[in-house]
Every structure is written in C-alpha cells, then in structure tokens.
PyMOL Python script that loads the backbone (N, CA, C, O; Angstrom):
from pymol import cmd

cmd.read_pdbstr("""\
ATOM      1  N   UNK A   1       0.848  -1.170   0.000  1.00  0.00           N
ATOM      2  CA  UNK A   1       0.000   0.000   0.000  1.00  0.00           C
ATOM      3  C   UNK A   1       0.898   1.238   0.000  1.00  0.00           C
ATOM      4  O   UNK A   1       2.034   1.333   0.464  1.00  0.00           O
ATOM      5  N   UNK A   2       0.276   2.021  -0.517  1.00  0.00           N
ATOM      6  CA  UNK A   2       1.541   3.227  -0.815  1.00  0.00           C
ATOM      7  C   UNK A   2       0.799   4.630   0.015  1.00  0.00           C
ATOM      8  O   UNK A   2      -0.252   4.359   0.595  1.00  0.00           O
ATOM      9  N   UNK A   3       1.010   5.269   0.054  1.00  0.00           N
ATOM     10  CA  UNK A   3       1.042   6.369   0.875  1.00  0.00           C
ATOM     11  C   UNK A   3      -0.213   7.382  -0.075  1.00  0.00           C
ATOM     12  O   UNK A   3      -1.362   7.687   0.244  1.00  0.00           O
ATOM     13  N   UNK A   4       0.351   7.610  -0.953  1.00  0.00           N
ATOM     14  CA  UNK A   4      -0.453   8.388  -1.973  1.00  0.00           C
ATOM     15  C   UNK A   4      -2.233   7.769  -2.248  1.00  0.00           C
ATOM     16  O   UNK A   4      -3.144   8.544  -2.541  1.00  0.00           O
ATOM     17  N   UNK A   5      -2.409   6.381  -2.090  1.00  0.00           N
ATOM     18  CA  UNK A   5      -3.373   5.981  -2.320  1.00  0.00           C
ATOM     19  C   UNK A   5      -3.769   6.609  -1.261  1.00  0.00           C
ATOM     20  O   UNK A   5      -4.657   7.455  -1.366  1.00  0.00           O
ATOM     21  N   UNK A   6      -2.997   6.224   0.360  1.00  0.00           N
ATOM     22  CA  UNK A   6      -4.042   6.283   1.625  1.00  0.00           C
ATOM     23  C   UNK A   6      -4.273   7.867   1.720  1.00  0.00           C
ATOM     24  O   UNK A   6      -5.136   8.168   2.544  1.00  0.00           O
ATOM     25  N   UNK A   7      -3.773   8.767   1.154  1.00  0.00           N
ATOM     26  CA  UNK A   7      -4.075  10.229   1.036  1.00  0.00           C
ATOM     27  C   UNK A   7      -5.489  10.439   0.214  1.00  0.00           C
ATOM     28  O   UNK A   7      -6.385  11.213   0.553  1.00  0.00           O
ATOM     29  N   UNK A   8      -5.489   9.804  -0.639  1.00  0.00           N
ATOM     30  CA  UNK A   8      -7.183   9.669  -1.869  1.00  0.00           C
ATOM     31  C   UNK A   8      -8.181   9.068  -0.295  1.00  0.00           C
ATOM     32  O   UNK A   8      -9.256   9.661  -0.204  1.00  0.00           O
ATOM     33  N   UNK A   9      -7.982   8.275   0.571  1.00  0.00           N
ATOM     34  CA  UNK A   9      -8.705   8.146   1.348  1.00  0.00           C
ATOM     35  C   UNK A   9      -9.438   9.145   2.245  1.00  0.00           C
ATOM     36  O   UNK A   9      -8.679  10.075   2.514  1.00  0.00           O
ATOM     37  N   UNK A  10     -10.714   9.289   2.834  1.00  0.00           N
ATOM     38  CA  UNK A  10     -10.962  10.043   3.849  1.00  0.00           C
ATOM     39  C   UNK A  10     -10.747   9.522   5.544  1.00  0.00           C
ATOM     40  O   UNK A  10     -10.379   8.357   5.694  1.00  0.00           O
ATOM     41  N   UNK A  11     -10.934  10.217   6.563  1.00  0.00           N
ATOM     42  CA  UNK A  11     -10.748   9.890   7.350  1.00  0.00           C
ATOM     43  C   UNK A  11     -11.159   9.022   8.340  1.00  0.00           C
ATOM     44  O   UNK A  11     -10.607   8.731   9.401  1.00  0.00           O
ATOM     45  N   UNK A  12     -12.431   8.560   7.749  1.00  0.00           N
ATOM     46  CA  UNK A  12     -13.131   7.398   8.369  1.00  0.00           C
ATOM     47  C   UNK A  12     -12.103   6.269   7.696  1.00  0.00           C
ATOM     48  O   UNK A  12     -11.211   5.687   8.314  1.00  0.00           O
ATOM     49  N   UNK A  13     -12.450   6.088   6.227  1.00  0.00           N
ATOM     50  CA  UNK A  13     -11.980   5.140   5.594  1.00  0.00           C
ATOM     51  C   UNK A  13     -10.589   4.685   6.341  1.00  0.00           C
ATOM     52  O   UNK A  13     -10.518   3.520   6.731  1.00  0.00           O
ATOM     53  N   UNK A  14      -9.379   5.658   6.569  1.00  0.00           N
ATOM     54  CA  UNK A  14      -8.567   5.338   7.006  1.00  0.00           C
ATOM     55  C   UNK A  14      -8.556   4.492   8.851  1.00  0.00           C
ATOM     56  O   UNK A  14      -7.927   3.510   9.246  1.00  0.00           O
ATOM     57  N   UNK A  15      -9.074   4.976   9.239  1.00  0.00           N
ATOM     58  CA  UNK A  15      -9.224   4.885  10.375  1.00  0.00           C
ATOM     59  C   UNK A  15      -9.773   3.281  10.735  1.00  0.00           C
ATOM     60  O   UNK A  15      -9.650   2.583  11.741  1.00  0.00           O
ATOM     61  N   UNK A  16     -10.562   3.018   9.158  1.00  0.00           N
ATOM     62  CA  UNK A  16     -11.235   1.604   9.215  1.00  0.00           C
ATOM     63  C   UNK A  16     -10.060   0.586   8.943  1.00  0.00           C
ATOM     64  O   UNK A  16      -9.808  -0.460   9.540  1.00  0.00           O
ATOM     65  N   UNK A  17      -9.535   1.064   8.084  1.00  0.00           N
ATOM     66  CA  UNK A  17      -7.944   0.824   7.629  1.00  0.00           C
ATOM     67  C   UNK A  17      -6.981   0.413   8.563  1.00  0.00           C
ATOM     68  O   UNK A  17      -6.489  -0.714   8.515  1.00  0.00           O
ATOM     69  N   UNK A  18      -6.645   1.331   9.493  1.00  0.00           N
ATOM     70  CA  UNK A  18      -6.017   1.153  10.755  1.00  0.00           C
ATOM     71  C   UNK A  18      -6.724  -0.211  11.539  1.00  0.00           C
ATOM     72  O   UNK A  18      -6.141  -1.115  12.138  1.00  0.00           O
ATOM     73  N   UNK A  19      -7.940  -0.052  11.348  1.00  0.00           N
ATOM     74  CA  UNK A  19      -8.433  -1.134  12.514  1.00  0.00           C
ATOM     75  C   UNK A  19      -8.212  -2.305  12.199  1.00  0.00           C
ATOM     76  O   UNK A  19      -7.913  -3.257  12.920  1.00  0.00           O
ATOM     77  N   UNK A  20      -8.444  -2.217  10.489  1.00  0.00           N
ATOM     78  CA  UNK A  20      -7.775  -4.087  10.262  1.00  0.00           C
ATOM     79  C   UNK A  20      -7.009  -3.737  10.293  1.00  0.00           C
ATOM     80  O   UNK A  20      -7.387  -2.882  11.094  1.00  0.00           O
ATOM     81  N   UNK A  21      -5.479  -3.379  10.085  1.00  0.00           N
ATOM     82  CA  UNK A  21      -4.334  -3.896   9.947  1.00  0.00           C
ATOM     83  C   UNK A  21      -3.996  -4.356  11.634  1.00  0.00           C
ATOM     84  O   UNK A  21      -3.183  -5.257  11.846  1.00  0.00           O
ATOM     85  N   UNK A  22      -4.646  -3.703  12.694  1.00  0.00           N
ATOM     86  CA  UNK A  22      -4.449  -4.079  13.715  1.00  0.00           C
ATOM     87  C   UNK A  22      -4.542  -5.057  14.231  1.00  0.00           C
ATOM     88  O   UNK A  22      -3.767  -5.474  15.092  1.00  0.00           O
ATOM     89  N   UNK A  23      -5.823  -5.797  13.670  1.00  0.00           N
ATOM     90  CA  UNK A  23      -6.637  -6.739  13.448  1.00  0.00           C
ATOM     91  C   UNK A  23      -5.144  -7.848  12.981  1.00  0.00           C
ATOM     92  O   UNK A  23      -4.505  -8.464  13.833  1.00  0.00           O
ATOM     93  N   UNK A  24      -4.941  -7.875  12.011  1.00  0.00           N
ATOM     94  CA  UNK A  24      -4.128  -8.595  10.898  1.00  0.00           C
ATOM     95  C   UNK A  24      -3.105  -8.390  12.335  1.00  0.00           C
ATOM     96  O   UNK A  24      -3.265  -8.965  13.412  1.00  0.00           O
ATOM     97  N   UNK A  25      -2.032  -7.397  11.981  1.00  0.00           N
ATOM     98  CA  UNK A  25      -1.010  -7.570  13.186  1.00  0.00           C
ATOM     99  C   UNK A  25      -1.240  -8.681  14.596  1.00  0.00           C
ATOM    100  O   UNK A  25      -0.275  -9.350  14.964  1.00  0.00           O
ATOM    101  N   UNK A  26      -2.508  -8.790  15.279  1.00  0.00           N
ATOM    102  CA  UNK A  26      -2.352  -9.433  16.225  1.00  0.00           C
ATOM    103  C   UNK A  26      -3.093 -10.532  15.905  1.00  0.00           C
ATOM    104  O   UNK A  26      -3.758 -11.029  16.813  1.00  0.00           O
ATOM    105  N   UNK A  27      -3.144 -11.208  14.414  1.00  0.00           N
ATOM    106  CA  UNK A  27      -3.580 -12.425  13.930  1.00  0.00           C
ATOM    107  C   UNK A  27      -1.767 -13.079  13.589  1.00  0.00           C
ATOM    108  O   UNK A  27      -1.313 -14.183  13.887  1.00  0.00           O
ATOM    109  N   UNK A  28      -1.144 -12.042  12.959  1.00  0.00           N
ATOM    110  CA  UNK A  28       0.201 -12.725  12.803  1.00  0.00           C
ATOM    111  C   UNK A  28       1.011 -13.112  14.180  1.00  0.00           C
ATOM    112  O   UNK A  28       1.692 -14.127  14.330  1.00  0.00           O
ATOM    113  N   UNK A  29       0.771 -12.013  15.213  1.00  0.00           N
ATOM    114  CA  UNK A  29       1.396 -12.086  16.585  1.00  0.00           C
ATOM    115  C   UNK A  29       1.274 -13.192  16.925  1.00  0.00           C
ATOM    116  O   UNK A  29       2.230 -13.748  17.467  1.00  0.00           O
ATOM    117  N   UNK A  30       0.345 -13.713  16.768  1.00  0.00           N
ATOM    118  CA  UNK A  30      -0.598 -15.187  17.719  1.00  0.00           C
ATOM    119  C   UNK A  30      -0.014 -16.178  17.056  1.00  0.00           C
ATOM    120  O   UNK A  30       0.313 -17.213  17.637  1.00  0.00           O
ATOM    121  N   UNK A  31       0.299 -15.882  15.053  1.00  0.00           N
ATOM    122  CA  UNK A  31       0.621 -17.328  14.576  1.00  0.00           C
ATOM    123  C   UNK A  31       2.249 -17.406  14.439  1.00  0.00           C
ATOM    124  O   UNK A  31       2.897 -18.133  13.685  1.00  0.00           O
ATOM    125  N   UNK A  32       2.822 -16.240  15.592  1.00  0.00           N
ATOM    126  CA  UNK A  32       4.302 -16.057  15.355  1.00  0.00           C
ATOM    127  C   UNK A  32       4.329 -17.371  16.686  1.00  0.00           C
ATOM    128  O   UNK A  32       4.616 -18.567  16.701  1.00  0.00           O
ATOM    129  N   UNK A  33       3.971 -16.604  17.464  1.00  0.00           N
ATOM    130  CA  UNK A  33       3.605 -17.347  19.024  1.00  0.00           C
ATOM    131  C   UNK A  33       3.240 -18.623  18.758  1.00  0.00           C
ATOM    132  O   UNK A  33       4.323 -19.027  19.182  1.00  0.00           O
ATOM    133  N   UNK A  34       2.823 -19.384  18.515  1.00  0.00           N
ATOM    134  CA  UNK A  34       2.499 -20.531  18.257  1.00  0.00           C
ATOM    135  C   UNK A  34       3.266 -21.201  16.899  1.00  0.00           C
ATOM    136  O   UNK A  34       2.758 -22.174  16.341  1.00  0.00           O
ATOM    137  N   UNK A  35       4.169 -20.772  16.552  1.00  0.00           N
ATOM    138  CA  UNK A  35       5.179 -21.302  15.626  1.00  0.00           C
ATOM    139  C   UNK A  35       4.418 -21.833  14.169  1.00  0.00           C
ATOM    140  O   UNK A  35       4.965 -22.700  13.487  1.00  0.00           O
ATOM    141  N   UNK A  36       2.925 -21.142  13.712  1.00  0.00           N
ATOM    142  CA  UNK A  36       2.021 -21.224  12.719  1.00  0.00           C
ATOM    143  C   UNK A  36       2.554 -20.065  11.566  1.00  0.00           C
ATOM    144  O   UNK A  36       2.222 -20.028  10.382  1.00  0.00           O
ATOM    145  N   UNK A  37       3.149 -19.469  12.027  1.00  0.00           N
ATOM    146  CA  UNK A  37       3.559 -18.145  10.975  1.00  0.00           C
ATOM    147  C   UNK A  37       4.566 -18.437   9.841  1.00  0.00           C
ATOM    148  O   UNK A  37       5.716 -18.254  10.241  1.00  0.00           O
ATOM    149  N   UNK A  38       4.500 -18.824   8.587  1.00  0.00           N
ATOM    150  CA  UNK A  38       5.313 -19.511   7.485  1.00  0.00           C
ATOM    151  C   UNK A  38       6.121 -17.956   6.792  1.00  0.00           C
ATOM    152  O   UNK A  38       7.327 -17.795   6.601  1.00  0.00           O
ATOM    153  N   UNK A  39       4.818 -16.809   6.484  1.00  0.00           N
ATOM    154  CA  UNK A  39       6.173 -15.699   6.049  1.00  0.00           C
ATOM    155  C   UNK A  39       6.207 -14.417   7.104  1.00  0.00           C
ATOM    156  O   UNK A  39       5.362 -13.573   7.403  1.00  0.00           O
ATOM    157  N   UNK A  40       7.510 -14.650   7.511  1.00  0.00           N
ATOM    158  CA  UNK A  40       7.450 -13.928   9.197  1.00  0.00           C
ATOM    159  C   UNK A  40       7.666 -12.326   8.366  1.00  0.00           C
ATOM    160  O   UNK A  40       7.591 -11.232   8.925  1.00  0.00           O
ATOM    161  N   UNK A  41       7.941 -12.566   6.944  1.00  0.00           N
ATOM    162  CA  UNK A  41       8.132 -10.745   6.738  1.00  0.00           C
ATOM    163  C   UNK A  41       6.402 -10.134   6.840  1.00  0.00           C
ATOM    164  O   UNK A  41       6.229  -9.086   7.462  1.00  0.00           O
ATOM    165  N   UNK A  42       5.604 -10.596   6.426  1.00  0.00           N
ATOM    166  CA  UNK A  42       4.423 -10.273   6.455  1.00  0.00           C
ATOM    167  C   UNK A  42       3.768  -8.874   8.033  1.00  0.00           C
ATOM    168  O   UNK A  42       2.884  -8.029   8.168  1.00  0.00           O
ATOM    169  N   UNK A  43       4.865  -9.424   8.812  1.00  0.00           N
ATOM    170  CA  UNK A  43       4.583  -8.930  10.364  1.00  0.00           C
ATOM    171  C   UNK A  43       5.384  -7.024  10.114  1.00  0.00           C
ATOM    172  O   UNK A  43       4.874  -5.950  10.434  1.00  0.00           O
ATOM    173  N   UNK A  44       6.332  -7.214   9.648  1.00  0.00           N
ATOM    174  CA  UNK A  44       6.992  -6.208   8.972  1.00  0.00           C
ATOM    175  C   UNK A  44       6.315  -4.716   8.556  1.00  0.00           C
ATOM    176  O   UNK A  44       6.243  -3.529   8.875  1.00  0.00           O
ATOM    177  N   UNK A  45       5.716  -6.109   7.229  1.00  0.00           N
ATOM    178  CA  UNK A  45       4.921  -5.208   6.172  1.00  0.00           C
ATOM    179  C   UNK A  45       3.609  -4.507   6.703  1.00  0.00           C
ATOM    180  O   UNK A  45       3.092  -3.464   6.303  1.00  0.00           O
ATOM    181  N   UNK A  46       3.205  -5.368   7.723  1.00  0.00           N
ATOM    182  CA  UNK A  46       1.574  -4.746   8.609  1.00  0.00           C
ATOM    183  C   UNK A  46       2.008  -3.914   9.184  1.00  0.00           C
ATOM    184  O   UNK A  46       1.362  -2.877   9.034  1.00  0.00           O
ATOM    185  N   UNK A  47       3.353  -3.777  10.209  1.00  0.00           N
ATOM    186  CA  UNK A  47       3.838  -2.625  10.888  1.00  0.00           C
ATOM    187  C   UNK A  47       3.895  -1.360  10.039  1.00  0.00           C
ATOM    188  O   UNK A  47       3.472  -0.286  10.466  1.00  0.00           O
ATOM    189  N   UNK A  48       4.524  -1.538   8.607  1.00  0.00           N
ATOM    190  CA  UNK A  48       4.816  -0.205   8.044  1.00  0.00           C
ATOM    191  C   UNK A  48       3.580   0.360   7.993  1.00  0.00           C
ATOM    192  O   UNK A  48       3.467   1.458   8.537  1.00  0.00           O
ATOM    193  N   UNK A  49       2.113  -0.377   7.195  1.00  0.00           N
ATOM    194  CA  UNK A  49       1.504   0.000   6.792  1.00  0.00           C
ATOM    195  C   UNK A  49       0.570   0.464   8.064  1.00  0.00           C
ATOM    196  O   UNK A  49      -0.382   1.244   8.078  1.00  0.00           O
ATOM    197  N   UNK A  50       1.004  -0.075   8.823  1.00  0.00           N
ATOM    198  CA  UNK A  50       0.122   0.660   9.830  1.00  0.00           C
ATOM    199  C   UNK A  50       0.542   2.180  10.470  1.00  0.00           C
ATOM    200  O   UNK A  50      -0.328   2.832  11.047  1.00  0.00           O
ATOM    201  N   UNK A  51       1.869   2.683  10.341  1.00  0.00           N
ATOM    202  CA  UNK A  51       2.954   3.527  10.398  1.00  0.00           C
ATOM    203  C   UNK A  51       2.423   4.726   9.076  1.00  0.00           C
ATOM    204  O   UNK A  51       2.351   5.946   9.230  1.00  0.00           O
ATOM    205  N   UNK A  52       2.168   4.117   8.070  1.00  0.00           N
ATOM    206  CA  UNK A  52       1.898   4.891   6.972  1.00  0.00           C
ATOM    207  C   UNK A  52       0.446   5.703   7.478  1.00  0.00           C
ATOM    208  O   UNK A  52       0.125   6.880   7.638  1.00  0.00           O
ATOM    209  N   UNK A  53      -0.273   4.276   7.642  1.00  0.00           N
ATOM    210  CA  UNK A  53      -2.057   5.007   8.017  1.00  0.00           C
ATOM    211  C   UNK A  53      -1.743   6.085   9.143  1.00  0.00           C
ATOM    212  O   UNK A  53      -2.233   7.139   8.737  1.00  0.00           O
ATOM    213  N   UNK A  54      -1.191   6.268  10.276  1.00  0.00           N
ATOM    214  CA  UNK A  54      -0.835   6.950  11.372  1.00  0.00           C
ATOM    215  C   UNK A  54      -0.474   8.287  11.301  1.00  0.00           C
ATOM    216  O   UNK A  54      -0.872   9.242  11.968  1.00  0.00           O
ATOM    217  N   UNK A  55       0.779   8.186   9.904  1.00  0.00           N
ATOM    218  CA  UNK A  55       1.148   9.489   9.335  1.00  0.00           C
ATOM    219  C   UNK A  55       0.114  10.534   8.385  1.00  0.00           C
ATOM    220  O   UNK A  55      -0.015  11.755   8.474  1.00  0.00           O
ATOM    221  N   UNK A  56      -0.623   9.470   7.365  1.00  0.00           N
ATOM    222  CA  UNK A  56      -1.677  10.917   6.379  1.00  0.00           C
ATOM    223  C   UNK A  56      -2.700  10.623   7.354  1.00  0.00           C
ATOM    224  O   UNK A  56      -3.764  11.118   6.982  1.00  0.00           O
ATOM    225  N   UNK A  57      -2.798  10.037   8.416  1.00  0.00           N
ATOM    226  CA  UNK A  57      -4.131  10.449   9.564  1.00  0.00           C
ATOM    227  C   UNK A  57      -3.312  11.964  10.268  1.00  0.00           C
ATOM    228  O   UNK A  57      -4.132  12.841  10.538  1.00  0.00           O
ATOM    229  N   UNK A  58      -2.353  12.201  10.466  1.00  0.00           N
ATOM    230  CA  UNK A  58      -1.806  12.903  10.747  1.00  0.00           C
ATOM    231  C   UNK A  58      -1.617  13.992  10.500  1.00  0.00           C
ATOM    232  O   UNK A  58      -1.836  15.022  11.138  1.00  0.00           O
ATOM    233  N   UNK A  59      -0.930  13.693   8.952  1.00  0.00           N
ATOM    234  CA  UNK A  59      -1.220  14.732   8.245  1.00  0.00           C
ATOM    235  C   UNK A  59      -2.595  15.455   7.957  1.00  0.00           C
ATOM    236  O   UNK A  59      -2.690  16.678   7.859  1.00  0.00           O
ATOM    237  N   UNK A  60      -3.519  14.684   7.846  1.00  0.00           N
ATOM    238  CA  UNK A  60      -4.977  15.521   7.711  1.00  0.00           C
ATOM    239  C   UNK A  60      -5.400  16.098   8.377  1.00  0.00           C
ATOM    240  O   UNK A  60      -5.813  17.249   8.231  1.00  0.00           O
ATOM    241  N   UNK A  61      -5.414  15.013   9.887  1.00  0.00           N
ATOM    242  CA  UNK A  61      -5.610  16.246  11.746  1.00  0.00           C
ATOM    243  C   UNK A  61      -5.145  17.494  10.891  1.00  0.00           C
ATOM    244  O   UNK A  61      -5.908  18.411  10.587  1.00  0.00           O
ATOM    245  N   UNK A  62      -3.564  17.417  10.471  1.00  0.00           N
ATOM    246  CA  UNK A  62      -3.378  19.075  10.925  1.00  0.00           C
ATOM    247  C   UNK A  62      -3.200  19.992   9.786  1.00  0.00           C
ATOM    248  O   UNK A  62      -2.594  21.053   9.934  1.00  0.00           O
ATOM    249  N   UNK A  63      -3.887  19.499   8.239  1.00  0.00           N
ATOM    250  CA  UNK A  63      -4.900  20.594   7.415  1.00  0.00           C
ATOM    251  C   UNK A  63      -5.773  21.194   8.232  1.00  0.00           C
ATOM    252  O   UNK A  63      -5.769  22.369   8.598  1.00  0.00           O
ATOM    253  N   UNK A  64      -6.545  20.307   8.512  1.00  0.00           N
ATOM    254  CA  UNK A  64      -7.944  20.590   9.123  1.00  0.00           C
ATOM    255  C   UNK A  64      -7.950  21.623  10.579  1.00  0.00           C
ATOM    256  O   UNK A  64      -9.012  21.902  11.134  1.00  0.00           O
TER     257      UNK A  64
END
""", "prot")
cmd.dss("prot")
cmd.show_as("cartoon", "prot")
cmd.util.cbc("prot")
cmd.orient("prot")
C-alpha cells in the first residue's frame, strides 16, 4: 500500500484501515507465538503500513 493511495482516502476510511491492519497484526502475533507463521516478513509489512495510516491520519488532523 503506498502512501499516496491512503491520502485519496478520507478519514473514516482510514481509520477503518487502521483497525484491520491491527486486526491482521495481532492475527500474525498469535501465529508467530504458536510457531504457525510460514512468512514472518508479512509482520513487517503490517507494521509499516500501519505507520503509513498513522502518518496521512496525521497529516490531515493538521490541514484541518
């Protein structure tokens, strides 16, 4: 997911955004923990993107 898309988003949308990846993050946590997790970069990639949503939520707070 790239940054520029999550900017075309509004602020609900994002925010819904945030909630799965959170979602997802502590579905990988659980299958790290239990030695079920086959591509451990995946845990990575949810962090950034959750890092990304955080920032143009950020950025918009402070247009607005």
């Amino acid at each position: 997911m790239k940054a520029s898309e999550l900017r075309a988003k509004s602020a609900d949308e994002l925010n819904n955004e945030l909630v799965e990846l959170r979602r997802a993050q502590f579905s990988l946590r659980m299958q790290l923990a239990t030695q079920q997790l086959n591509k451990v970069d995946q845990l990575g990639k949810v962090r950034k993107d959750i890092a990304r949503v955080n920032t143009v939520l950020a950025e918009k707070a402070k247009q607005a």
